[in-house]
C-alpha positions, -999 to 999 in steps of 0.1 A, spaced: -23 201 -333 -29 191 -298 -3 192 -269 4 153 -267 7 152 -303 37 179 -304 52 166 -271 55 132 -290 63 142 -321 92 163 -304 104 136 -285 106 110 -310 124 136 -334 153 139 -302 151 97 -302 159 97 -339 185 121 -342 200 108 -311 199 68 -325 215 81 -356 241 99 -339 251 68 -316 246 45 -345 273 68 -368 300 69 -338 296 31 -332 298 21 -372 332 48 -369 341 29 -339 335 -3 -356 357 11 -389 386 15 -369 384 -20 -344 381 -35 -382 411 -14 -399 433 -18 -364 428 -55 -365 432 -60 -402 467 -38 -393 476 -60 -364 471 -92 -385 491 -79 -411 521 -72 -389 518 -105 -374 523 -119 -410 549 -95 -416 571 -100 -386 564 -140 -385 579 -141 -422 609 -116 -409 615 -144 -383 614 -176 -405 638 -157 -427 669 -146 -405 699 -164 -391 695 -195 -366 716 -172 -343 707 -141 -346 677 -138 -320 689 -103 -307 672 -93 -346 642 -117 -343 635 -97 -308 637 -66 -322 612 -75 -347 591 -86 -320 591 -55 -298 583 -27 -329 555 -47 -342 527 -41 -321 511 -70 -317 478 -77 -308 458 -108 -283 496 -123 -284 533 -120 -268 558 -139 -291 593 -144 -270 624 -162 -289 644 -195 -268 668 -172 -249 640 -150 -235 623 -161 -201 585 -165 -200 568 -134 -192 552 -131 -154 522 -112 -163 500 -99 -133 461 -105 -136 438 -74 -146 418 -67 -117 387 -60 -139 380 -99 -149 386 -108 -116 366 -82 -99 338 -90 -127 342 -128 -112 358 -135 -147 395 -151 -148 406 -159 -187 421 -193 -185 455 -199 -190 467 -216 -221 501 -215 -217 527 -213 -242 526 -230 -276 564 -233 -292 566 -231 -327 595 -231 -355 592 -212 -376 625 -211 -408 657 -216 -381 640 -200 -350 622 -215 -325 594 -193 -311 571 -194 -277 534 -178 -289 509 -171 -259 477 -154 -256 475 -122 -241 438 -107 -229 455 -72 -221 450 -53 -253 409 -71 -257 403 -57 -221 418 -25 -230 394 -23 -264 364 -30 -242 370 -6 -215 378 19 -241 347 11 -257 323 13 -224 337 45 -217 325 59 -254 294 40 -245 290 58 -213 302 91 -227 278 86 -256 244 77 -232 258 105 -209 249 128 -240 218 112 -249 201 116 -214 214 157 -210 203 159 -244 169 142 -236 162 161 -207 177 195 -221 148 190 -253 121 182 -230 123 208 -206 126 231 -239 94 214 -255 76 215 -220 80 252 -213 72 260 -250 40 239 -249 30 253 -215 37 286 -224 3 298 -234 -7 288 -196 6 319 -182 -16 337 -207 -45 319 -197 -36 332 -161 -32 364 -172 -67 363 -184 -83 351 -154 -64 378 -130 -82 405 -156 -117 390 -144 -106 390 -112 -99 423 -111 -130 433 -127 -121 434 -162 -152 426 -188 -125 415 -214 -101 387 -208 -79 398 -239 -67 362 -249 -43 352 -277 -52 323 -303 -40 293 -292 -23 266 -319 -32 240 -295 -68 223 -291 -63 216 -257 -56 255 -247 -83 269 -274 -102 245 -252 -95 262 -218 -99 296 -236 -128 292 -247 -146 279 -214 -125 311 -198 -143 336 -227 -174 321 -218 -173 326 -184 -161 363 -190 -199 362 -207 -215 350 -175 -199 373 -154 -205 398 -174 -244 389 -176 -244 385 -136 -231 422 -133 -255 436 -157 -281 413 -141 -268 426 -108 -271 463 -118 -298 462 -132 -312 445 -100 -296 472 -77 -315 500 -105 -344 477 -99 -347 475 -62 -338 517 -55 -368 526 -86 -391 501 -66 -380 517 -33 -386 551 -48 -421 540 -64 -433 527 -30 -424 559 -11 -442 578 -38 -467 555 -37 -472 557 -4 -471 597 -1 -496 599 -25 -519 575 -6 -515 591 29 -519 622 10 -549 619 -8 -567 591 11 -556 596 54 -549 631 46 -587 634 35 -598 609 66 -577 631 89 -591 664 76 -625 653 84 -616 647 119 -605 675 120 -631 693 110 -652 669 133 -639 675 162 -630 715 158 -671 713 156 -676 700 187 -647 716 203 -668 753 195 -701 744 201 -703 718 224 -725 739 247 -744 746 221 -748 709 211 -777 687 218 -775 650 228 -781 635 196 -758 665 175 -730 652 199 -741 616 193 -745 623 159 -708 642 159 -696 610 176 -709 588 147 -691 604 121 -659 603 142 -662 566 146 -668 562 112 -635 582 96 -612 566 121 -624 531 109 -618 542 74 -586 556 83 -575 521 102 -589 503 68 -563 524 47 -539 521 72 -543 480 71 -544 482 30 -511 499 28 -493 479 55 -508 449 37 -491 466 4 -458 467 19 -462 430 36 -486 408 38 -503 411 70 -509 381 95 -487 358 70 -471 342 100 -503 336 118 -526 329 96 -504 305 75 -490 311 37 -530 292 28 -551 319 43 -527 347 27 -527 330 -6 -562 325 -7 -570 371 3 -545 377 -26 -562 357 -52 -598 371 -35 -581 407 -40 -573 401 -79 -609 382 -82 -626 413 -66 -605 436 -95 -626 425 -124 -598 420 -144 -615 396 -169 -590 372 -159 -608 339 -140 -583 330 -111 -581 298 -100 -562 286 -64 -546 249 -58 -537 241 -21 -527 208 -10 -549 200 17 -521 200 41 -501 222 42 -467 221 69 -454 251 88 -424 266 59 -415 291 81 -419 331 81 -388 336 54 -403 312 32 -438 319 31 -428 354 27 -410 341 -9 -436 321 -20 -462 354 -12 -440 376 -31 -433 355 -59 -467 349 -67 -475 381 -62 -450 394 -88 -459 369 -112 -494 375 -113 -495 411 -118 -471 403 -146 -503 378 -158 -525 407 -157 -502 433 -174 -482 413 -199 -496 381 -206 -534 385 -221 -547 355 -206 -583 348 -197 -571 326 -169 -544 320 -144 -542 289 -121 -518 292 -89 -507 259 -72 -488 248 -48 -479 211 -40 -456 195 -13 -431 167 -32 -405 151 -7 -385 178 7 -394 208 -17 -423 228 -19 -435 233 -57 -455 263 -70 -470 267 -106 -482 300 -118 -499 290 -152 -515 310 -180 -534 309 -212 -520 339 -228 -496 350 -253 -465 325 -239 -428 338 -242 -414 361 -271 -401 344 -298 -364 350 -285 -369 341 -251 -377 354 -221 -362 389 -206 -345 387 -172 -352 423 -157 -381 439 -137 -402 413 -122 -390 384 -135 -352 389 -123 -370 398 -87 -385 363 -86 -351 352 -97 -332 364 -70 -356 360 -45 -359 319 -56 -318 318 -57 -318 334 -24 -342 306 -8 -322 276 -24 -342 271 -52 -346 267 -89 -369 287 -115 -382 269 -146 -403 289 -174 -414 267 -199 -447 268 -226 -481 255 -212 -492 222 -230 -527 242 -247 -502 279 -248 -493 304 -226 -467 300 -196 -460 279 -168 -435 296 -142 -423 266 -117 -409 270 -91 -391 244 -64 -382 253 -35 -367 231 -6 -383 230 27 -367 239 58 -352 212 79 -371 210 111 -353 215 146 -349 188 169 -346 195 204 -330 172 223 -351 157 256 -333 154 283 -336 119 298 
């Protein structure tokens, strides 16, 4: 059941049992007008026959009658009795309503003559007796009406401070929200969109972690990396320096010309190999002239570098044949991206080619690593290692990563990334 549904159903339940209730006092009301006026007609009978039947002179008896009977809409006086002076009810007048005056109508009735007149007093004091149960009766309708719905609203919003509960559990870290089953759609509803983002979060930690575990195992791979490099490859270049010039340094007087030149030579030569290794592991840790030479230019040394790898894989490159200044931070993405994708081409995918391109749409740059290999596993791709690298380092630029199958197999990676909003700097006039 939903929440409008039991809030109406509620409501209209009240309206009924309120409607019978008023409609049982007013048909009791109605029984006792009926049985008072029933009484009132039969004592009219009864004291009108008591009249016509007793002595010409005896009206001191007739007005006896007259004042036990308790008579209704009418005043009855005998001959010897002066009219009544009756002052107006301030009700009909304040309502704008005066009842018009009749006067009296003399009657004989047996040997006594009689002076009947109408009299509104007791048919204004039945009405106002019945608005004030009228009154009293909506009086008790409304408390009762707003008594039942404040009840029905707090037990149909209820489950809301559970739902809060649950969301100050992820907020404080909580993998679990820990809510109730709802008997409402409407909250199920909102429970299960809460659950599901208790998923997410949950996913963008573990993504998160994993990315932190990610970036300090890369950090320590690189130092390693690099340790082992200046190790084995300047530590050998420096070494024969080394030896070089302790050579000359003991025999230089014993040295001819062209031993010295000779000596000189092989200097030369090991400190250009050493500023070669030098330039290939700076260029390892970033890409070297990517701001002057343009992202082009350092696209097109990375692809040479995998060509010149023979890694049976035919590389192919796409420029546009313009293409604008991105800016240091985002050719530094786009170089990192494809670099991560295609060593994951060349590890993972089997492919016999891979095409990277690059095209400028209105406001976004676009770049396609594509493959003919083995495509994504059958349940989808994993988002760790490389491929949660490229993530982030597409979220961090503004963009958005698509991975979807390449129309003859393998994968297409695309991603768009918006350009940067050029700068413009005001002339003054």
């Amino acid at each position: 059941m939903d929440l409008r549904r039991r809030l109406l159903g509620s409501l209209c339940l009240l309206l009924g049992s309120l409607l019978a209730m008023t409609t049982l006092i007013q048909l009791y009301s109605l029984r006792s007008d009926i049985r008072a006026e029933v009484d009132a007609s039969t004592r009219l009978v009864n004291v009108l026959a008591a009249a016509g039947s007793a002595p010409a002179g005896d009206a001191g008896a007739v007005r006896a009658l007259f004042a036990g009977a308790g008579l209704r809409h009418l005043s009855i006086r005998t001959a010897d009795e002066p009219p009544p002076q009756r002052a107006a009810h301030p009700l009909p007048a304040w309502l704008g309503f005066a009842p018009p005056d009749h006067g009296e109508r003399a009657i004989r009735i047996g040997g006594q003559l009689l002076y009947i007149a109408p009299n509104p007093e007791s048919e204004i004091g039945e009405r106002l007796h019945d608005t004030v149960q009228i009154w009293i009766t909506l009086l008790f309708f409304s408390g009762t009406a707003l008594a039942v719905t404040w009840w029905c609203a707090d037990r149909a919003l209820s489950p809301v401070r559970a739902l809060e509960a649950g969301l100050h559990r992820l907020a404080r870290g909580e993998p679990d929200p820990a809510l109730p089953a709802f008997a409402l759609r409407e909250f199920r509803r909102v429970a299960d969109a809460i659950t599901h983002l208790a998923r997410t979060l949950a996913d963008a930690r573990g993504a998160q972690h994993a990315l932190a575990r990610q970036l300090i195992t890369v950090q320590e791979d690189e130092r390693r990396v690099l340790a082992r490099e200046l190790h084995d490859e300047m530590g050998q270049t420096l070494t024969a320096l080394n030896v070089t010039a302790t050579h000359l340094a003991r025999h230089a007087n014993m040295l001819t010309r062209d031993a010295v030149a000779e000596c000189a030579t092989d200097l030369r030569r090991e400190i250009r190999t050493c500023g070669e290794q030098l330039r290939a592991m700076l260029k390892t840790l970033r890409p070297h002239g990517l701001h002057a030479a343009g992202l082009a230019q350092t696209l097109r040394e990375l692809v040479l570098g995998w060509r010149a790898r023979h890694t049976d894989i035919d590389f192919e490159l796409d420029l546009p044949t313009h293409l604008p200044d991105v800016g240091e931070q985002l050719s530094l993405t786009v170089y990192r991206v494809v670099q991560e994708a295609v060593t994951n081409v060349v590890r993972h995918s089997g492919a016999s080619l891979c095409v990277v391109r690059l095209a400028v749409r209105t406001g976004s740059l676009v770049l396609e690593v594509r493959d003919d290999g083995r495509g994504l596993p059958a349940e989808g791709a994993t988002w760790h290692g490389g491929l949660l690298g490229i993530t982030e380092r597409i979220a961090m630029a503004g963009g958005q990563l698509r991975l979807v199958a390449g129309p003859a197999g393998g994968l297409r990676l695309l991603a768009t990334l918006p350009l940067p909003v050029p700068e413009v700097t005001e002339v003054p006039a």
